[in-house]
C-alpha positions as CSV (number, residue, x, y, z in Angstrom):
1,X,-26.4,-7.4,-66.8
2,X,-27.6,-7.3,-70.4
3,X,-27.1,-11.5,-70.8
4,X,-29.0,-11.8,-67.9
5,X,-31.4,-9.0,-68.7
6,X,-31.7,-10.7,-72.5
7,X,-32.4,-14.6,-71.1
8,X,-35.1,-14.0,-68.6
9,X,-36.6,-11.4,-70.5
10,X,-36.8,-14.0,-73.1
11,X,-38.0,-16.7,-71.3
12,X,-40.7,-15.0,-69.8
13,X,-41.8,-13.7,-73.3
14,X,-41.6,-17.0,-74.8
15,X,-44.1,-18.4,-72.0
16,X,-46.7,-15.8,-72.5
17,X,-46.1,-16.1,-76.8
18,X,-46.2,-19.9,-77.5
19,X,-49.8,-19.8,-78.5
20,X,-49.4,-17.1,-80.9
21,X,-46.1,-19.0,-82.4
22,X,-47.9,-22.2,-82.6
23,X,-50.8,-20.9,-84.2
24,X,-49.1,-18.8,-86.9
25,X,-46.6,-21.8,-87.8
26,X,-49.9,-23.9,-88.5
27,X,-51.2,-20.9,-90.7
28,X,-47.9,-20.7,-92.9
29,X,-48.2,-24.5,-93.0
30,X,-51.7,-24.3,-94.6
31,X,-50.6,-21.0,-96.8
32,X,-47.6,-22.4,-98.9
33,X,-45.4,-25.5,-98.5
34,X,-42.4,-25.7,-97.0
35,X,-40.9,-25.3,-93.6
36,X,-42.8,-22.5,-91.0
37,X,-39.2,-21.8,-89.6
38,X,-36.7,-20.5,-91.8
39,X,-33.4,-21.1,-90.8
40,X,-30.3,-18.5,-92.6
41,X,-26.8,-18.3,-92.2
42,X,-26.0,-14.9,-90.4
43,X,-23.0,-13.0,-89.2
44,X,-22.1,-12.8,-85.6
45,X,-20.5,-11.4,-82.8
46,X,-17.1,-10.9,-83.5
47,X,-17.4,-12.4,-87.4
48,X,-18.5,-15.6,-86.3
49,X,-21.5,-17.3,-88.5
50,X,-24.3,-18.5,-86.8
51,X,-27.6,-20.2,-87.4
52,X,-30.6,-17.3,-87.0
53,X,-35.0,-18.3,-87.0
54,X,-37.7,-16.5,-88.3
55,X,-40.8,-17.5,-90.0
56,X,-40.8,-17.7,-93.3
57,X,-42.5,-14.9,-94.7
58,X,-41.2,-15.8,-98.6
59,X,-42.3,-18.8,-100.6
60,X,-40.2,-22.0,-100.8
61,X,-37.1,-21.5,-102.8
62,X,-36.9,-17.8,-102.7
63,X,-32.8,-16.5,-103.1
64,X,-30.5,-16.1,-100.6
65,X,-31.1,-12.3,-100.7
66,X,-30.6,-9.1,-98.4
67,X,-34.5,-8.0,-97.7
68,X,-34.4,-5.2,-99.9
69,X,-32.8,-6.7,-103.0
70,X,-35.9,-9.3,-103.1
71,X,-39.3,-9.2,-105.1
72,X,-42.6,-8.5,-103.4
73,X,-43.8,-11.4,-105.3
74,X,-41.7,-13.9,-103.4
75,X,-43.4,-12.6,-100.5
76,X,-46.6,-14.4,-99.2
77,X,-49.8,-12.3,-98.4
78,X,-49.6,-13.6,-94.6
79,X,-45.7,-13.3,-94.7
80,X,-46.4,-9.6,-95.4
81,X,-48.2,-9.0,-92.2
82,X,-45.8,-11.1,-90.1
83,X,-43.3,-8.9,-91.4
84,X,-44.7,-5.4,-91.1
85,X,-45.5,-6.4,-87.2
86,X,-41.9,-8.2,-86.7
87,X,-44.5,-11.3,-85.8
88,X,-41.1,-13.1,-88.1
89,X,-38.8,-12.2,-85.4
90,X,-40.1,-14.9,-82.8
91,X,-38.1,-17.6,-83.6
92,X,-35.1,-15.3,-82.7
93,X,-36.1,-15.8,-79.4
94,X,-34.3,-19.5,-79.4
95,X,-31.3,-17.3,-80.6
96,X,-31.3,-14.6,-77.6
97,X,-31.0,-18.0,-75.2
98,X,-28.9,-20.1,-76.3
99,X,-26.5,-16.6,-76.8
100,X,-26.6,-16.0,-80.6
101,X,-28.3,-12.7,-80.3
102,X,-29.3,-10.3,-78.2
103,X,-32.6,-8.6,-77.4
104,X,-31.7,-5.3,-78.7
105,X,-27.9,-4.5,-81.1
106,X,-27.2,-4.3,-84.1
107,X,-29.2,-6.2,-87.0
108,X,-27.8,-9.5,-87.9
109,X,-26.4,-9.6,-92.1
110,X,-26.1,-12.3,-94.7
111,X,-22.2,-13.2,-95.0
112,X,-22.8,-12.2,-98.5
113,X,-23.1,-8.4,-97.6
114,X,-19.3,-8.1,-97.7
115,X,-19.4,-4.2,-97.3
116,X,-21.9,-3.7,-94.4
117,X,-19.9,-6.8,-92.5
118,X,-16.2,-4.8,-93.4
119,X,-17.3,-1.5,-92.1
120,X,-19.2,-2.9,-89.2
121,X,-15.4,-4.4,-88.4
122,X,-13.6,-1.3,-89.1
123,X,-15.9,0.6,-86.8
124,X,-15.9,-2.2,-83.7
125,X,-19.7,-3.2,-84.2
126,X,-18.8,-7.2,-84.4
127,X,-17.6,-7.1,-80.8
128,X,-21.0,-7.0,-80.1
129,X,-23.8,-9.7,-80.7
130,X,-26.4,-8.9,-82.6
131,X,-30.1,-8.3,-81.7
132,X,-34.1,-8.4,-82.8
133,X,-33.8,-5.4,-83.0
134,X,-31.6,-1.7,-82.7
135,X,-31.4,2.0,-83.1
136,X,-31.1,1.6,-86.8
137,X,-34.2,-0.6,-87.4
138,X,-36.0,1.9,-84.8
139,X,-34.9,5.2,-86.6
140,X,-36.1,3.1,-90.0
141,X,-32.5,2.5,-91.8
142,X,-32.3,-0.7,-93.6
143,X,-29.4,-2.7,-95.0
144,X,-29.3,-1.2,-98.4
145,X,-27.3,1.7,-97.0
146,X,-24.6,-0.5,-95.3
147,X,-22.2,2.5,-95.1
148,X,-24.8,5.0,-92.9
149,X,-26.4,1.6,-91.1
150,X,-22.9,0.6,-89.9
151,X,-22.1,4.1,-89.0
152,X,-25.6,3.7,-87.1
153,X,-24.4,0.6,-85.4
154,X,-21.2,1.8,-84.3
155,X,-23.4,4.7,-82.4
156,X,-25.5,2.1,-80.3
157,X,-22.1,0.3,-79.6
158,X,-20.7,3.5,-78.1
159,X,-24.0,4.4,-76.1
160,X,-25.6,1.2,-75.4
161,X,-27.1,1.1,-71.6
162,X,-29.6,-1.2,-70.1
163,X,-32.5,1.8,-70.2
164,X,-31.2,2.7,-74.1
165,X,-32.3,-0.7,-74.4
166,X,-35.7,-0.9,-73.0
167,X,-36.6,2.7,-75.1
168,X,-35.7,0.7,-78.0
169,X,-37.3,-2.5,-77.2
170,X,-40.6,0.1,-76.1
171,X,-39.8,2.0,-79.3
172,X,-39.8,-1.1,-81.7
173,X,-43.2,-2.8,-79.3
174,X,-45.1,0.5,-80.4
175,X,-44.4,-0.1,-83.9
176,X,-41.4,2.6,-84.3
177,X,-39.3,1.7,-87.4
178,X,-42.2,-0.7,-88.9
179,X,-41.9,-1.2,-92.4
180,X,-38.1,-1.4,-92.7
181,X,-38.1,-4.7,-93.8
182,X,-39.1,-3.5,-97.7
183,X,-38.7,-5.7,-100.3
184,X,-38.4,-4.2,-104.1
185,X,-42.2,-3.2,-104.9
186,X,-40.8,-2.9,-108.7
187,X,-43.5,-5.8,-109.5
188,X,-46.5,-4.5,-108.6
């Protein structure tokens, strides 16, 4: 039910949003160089790496870096907008199809962020895919505390229902948990 729940959902919201994608992959065109959609290696269900879109919200050549472990400055002025709205998130869309991701589940994590990955294992949140977005990005944790966001995870895992899910897709569309995405403001 939630596959099938995830693809049309999807589909439907990739019809209606097109325009919106097309127009803001011209803007970060004209912005900065480099490619509108930024493609990163990600963790999976059950361990397995995958391939995961957003825009780019960072200037070309920016680290390989959890979120909150990067400088402000490599973020670009639109890119900060796109972000505090989840606008970024789009391409993710193409992920929740072809069975990457989900709609709603736990946050996908860089390989790198060995200890969130390890205690997401322990505590059976890998046997799940991951989604655009969750109870931990809706009750505003972010990756830096991998330990309580895992612990977080594991919760949704154990609850998780079809009408959990639309409260958190509702939750995340009124702009609950916006502003998670920080970046290390040490710069400004």
């Amino acid at each position: 039910m939630k596959r099938a729940f995830d693809v049309a959902a999807c589909a439907l919201f990739l019809l209606f949003s097109w325009p919106i994608l097309l127009a803001v992959i011209i803007v970060i065109r004209l912005q900065s160089p480099g490619k509108a959609i930024f493609t990163q290696v990600r963790v999976g269900k059950d361990g397995h790496p995958f391939i995961c879109y957003k825009l780019r919200t960072m200037y070309s050549g920016t680290a390989i870096l959890p979120t909150h472990e990067v400088q402000a400055s490599a973020v670009t002025a639109l890119g900060e907008r796109l972000r505090r709205f989840k606008i970024d998130e789009l391409p993710q869309l193409w992920n929740v199809l072809i069975g990457d991701m989900s709609l709603v589940g736990p946050r996908p994590c860089l390989p790198s962020q060995i200890e969130l990955v390890e205690a997401r294992r322990r505590l059976g949140v890998l046997k799940m895919r991951p989604g655009i977005t969750g109870l931990a990005q809706v009750r505003g944790v972010d990756m830096s505390d991998s330990i309580r966001l895992a612990e977080i995870d594991a919760q949704y895992v154990r609850t998780q229902s079809l009408l959990g899910d639309f409260r958190l897709i509702w939750a995340t569309l009124r702009g609950q948990g916006v502003g998670v995405d920080q970046v290390v403001r040490s710069d400004k």
